[in-house]
MMTF fields as JSON, N, C-alpha, C and O atoms, coordinates in Angstrom:
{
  "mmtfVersion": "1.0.0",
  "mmtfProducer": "UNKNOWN",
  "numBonds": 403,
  "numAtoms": 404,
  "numGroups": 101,
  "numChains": 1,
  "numModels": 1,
  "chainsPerModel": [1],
  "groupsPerChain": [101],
  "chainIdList": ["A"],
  "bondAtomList": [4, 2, 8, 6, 12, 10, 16, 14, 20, 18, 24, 22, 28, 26, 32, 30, 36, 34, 40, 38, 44, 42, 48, 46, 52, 50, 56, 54, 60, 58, 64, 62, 68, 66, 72, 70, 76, 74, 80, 78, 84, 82, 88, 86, 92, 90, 96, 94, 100, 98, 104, 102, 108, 106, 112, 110, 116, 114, 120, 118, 124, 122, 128, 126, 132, 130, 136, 134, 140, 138, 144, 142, 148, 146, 152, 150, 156, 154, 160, 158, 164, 162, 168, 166, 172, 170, 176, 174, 180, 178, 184, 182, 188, 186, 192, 190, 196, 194, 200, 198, 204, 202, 208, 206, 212, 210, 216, 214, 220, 218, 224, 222, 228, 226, 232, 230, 236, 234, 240, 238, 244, 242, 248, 246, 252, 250, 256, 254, 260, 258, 264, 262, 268, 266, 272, 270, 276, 274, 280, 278, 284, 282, 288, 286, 292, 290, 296, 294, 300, 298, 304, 302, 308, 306, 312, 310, 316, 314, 320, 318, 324, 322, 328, 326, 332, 330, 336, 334, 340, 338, 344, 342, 348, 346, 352, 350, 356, 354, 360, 358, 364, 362, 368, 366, 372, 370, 376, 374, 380, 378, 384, 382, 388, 386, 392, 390, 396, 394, 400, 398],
  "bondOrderList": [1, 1, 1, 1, 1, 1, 1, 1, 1, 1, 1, 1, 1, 1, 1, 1, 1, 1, 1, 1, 1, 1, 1, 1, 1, 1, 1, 1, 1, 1, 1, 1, 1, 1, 1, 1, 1, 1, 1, 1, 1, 1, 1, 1, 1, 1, 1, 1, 1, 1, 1, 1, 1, 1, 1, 1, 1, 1, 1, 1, 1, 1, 1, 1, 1, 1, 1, 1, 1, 1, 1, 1, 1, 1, 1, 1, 1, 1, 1, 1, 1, 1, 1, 1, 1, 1, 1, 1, 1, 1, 1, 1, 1, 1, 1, 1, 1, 1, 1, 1],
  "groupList": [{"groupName": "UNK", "atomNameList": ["N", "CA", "C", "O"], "elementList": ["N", "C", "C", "O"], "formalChargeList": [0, 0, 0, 0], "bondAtomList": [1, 0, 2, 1, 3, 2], "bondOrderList": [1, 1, 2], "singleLetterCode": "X", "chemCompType": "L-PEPTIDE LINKING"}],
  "groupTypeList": [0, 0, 0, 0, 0, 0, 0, 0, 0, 0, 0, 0, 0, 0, 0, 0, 0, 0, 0, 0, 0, 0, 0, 0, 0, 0, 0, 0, 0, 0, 0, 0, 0, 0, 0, 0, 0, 0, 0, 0, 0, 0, 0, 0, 0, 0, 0, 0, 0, 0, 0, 0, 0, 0, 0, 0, 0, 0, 0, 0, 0, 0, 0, 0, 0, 0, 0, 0, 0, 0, 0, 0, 0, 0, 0, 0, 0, 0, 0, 0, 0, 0, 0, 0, 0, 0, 0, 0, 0, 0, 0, 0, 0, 0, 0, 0, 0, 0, 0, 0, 0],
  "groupIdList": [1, 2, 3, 4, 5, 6, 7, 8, 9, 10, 11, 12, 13, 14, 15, 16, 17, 18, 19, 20, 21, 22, 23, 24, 25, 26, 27, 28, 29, 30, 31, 32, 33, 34, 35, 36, 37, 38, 39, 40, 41, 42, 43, 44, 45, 46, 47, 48, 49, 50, 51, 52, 53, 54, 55, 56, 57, 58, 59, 60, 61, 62, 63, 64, 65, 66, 67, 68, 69, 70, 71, 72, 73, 74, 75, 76, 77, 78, 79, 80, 81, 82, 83, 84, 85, 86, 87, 88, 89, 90, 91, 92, 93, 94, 95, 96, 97, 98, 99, 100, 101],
  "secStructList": [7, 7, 1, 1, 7, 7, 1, 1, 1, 7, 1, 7, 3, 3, 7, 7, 3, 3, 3, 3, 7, 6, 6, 7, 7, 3, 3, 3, 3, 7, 7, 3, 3, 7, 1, 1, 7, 7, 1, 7, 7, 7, 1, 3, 3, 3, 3, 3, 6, 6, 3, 3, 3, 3, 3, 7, 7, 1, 1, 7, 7, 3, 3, 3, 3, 3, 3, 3, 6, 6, 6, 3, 3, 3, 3, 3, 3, 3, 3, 7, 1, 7, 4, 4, 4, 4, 2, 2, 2, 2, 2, 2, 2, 2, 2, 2, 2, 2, 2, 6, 7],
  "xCoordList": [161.362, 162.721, 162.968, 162.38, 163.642, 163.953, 165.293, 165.566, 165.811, 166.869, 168.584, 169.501, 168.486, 169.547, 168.694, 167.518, 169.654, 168.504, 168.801, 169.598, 167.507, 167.487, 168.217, 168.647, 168.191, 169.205, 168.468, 168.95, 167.242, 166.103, 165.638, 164.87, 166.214, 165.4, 166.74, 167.27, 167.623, 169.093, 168.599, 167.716, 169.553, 169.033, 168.392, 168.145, 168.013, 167.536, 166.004, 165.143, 165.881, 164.588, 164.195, 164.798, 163.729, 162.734, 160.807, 159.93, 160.717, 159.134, 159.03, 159.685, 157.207, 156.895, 155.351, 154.496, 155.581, 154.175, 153.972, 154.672, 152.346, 151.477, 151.33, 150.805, 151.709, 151.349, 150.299, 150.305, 149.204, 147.954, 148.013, 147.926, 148.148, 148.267, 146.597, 145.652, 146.359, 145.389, 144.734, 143.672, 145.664, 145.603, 145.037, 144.526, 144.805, 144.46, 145.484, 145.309, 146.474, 147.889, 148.359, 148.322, 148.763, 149.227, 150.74, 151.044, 151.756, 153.476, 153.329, 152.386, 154.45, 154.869, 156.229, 157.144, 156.576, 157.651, 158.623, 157.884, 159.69, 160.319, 161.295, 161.535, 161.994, 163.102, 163.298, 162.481, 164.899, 165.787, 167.089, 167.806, 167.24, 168.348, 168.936, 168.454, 170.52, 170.943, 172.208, 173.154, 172.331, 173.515, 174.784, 175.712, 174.859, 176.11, 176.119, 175.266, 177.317, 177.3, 176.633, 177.028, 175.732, 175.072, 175.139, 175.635, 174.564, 175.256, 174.767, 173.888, 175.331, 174.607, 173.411, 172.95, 172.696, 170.929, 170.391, 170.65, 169.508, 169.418, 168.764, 168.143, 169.304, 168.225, 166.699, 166.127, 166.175, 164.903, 164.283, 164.972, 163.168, 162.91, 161.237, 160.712, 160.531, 159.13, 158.55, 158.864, 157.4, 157.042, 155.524, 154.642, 155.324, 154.086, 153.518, 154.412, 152.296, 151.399, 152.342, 152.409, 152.759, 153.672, 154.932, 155.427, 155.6, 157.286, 157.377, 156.463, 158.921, 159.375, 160.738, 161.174, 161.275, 162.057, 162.804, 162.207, 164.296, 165.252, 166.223, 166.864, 166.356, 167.308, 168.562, 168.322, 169.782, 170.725, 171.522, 171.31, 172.414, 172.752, 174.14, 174.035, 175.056, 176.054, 176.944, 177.595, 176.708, 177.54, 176.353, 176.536, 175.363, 174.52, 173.305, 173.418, 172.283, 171.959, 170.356, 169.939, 169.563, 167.891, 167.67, 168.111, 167.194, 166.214, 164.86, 164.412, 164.136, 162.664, 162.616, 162.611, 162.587, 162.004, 160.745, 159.962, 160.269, 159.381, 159.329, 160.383, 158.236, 157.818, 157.238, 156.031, 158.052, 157.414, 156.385, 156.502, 155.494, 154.519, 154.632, 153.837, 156.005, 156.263, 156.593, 156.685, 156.682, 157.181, 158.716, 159.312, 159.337, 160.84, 161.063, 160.116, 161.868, 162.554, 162.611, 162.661, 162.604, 163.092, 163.912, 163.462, 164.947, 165.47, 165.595, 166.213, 165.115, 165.709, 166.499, 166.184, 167.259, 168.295, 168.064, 168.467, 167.204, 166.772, 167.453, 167.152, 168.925, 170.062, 170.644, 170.363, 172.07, 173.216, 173.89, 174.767, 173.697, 173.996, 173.844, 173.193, 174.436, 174.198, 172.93, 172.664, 172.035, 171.227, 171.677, 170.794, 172.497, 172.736, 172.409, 171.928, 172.69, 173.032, 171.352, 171.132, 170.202, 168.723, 168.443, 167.595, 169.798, 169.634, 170.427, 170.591, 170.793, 171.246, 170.614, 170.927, 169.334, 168.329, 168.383, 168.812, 167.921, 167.63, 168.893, 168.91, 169.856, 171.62, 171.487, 171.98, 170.828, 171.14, 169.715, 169.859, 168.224, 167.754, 167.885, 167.512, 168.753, 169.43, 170.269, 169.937, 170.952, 172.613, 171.587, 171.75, 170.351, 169.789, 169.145, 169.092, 168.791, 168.265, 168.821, 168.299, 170.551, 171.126, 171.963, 172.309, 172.341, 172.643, 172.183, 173.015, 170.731, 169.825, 169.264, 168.949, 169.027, 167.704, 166.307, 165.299],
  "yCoordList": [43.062, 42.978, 44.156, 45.236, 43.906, 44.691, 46.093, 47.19, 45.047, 45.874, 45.865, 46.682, 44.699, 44.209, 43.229, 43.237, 41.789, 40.512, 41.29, 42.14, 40.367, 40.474, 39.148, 38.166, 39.47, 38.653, 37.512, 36.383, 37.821, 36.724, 35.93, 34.969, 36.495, 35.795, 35.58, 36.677, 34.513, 34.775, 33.883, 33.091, 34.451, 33.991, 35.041, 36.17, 34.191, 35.286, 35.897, 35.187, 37.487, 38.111, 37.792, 37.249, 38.008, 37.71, 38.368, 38.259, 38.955, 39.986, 39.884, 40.196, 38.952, 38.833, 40.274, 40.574, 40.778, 41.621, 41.602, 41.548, 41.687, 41.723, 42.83, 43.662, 43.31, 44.998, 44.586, 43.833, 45.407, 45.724, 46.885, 47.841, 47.204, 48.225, 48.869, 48.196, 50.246, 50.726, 49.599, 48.98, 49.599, 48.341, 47.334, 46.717, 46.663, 45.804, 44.053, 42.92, 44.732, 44.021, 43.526, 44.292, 42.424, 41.712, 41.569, 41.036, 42.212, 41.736, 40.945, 40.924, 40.288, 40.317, 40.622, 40.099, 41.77, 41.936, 41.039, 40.888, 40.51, 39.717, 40.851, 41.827, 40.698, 41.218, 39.66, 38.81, 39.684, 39.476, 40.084, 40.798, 39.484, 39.916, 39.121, 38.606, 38.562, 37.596, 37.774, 38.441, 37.281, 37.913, 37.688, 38.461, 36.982, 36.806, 35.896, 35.104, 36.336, 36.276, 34.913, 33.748, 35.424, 34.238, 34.427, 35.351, 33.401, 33.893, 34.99, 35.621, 35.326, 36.626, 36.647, 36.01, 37.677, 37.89, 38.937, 40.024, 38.823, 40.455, 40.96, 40.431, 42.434, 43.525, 43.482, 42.946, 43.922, 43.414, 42.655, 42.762, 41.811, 41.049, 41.366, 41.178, 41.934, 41.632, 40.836, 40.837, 39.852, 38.907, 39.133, 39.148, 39.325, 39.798, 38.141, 37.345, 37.857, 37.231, 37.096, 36.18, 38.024, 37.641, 37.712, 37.476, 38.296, 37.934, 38.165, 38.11, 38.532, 38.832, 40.228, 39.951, 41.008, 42.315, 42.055, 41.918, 41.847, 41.49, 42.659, 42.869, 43.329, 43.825, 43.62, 43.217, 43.997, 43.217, 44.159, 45.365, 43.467, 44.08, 45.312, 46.419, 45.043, 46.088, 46.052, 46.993, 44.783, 44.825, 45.313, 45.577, 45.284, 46.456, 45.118, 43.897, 45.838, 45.242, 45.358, 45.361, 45.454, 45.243, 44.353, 44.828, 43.447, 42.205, 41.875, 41.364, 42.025, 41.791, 40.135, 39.925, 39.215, 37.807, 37.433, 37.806, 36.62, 36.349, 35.221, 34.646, 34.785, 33.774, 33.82, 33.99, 33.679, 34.104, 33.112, 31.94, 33.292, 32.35, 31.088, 30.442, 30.941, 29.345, 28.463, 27.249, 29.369, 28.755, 29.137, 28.665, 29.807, 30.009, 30.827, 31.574, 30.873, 32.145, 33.362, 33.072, 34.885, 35.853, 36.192, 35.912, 36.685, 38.199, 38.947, 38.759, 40.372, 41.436, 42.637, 43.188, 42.943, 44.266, 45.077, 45.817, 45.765, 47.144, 47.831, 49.004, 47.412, 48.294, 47.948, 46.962, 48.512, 47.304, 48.327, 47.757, 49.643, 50.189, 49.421, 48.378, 49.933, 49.436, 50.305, 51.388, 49.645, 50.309, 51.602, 52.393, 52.094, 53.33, 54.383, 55.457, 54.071, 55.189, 55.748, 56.814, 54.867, 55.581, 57.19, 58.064, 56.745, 58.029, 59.436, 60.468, 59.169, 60.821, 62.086, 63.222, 61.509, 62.544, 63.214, 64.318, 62.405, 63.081, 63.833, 64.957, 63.095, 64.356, 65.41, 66.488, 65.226, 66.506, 67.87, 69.09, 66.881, 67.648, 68.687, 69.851, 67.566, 68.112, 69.222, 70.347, 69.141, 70.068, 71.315, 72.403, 71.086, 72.397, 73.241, 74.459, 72.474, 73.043, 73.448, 74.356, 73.086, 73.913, 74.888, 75.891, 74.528, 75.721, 76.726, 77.609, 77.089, 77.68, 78.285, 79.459, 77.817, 77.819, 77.335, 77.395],
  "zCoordList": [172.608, 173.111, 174.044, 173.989, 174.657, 175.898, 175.787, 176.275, 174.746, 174.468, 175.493, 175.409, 176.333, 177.118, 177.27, 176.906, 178.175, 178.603, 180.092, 180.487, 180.78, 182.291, 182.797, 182.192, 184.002, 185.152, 185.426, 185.527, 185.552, 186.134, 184.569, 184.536, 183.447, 181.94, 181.524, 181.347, 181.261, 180.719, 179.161, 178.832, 178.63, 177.062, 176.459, 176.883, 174.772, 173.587, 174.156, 174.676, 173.906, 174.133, 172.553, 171.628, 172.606, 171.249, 171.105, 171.962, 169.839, 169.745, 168.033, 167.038, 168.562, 167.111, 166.965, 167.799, 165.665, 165.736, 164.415, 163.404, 164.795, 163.387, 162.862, 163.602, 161.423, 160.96, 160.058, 159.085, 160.738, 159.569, 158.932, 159.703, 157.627, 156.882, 156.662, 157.074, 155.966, 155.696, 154.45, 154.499, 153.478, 152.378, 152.817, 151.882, 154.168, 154.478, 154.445, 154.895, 153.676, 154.186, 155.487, 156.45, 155.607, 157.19, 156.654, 155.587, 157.706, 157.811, 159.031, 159.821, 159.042, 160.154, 160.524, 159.888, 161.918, 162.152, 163.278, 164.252, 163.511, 164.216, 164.78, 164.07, 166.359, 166.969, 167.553, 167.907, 167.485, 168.683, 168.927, 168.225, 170.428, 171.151, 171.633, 172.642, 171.027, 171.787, 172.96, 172.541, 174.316, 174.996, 174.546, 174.786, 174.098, 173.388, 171.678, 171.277, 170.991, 169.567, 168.758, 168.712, 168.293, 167.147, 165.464, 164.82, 165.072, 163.504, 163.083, 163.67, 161.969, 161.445, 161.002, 160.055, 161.956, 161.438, 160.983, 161.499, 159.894, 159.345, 160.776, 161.698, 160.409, 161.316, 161.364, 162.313, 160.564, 160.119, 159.162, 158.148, 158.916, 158.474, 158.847, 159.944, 157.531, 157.062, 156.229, 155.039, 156.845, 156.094, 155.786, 156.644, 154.293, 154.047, 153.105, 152.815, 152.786, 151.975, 150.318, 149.498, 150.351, 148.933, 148.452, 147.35, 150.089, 149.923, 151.189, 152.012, 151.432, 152.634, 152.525, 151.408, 152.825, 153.039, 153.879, 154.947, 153.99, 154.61, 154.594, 153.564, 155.517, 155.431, 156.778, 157.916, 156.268, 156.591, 157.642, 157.759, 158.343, 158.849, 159.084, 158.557, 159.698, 159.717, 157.894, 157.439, 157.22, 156.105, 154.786, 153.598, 155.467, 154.307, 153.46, 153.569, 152.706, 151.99, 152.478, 153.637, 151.189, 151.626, 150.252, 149.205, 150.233, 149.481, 149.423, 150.449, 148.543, 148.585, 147.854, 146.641, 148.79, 148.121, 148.004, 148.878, 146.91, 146.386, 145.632, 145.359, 145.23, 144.535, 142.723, 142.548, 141.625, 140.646, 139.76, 140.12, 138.785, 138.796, 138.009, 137.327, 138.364, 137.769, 139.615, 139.798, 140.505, 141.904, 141.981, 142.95, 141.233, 141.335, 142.585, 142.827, 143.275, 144.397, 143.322, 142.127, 143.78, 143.067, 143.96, 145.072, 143.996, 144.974, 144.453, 143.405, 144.765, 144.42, 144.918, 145.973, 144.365, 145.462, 145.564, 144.667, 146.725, 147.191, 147.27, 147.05, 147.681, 147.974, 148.409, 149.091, 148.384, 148.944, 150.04, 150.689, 150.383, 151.901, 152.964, 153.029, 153.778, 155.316, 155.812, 155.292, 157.044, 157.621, 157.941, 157.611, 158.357, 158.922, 157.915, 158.275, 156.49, 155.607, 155.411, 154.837, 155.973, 155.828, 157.202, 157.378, 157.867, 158.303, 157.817, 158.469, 156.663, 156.251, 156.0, 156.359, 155.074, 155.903, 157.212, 157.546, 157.762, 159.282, 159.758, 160.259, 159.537, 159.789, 159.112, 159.446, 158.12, 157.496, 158.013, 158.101, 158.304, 159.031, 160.04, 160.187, 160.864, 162.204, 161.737, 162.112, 161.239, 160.764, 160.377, 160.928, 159.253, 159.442, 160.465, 160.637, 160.935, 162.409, 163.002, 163.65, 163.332, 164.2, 163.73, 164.355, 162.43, 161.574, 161.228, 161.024, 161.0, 160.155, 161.271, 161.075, 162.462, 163.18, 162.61, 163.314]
}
């Protein structure tokens, strides 16, 4: 994704990628970008061999789905923050750095 659409491409950008882990694990990661409002889509979305990691967007929330060994759906709640709140760390990195030197 581009991160704006172009003039000459109008419509959704869209980027699929394969993550190979050291584990030898395959995800796959999905982006899009649409120019104007579509339904609500999580932010990210990893799809591995034995579930998938959804996390959501501005109203919060991460989910690990899965399959348990009768074939049932599982979900489970990673957390119910919004994306933003994984950066408090790093604010607070920052704040030392310019505080502290």
């Amino acid at each position: 994704a581009t991160g704006r659409t172009l003039e000459h491409m109008p419509g959704v950008s869209m980027s699929q990628h394969l993550l190979r882990f050291r584990s030898g694990t395959v995800a796959i990661f999905e982006t899009m970008l649409a120019p104007r409002a579509i339904s609500e889509q999580p932010f990210f979305a990893l799809q591995g061999t034995r579930g998938e990691i959804v996390i959501a967007g501005f109203g919060g929330g991460c989910h690990c789905h899965t399959v348990d060994a009768a074939g049932a759906q599982v979900v489970e709640e990673l957390c119910h923050e919004g994306w933003d709140a994984s950066y408090r760390g790093e604010y607070a990195d920052f704040a030392a750095a310019a505080l502290d030197g």
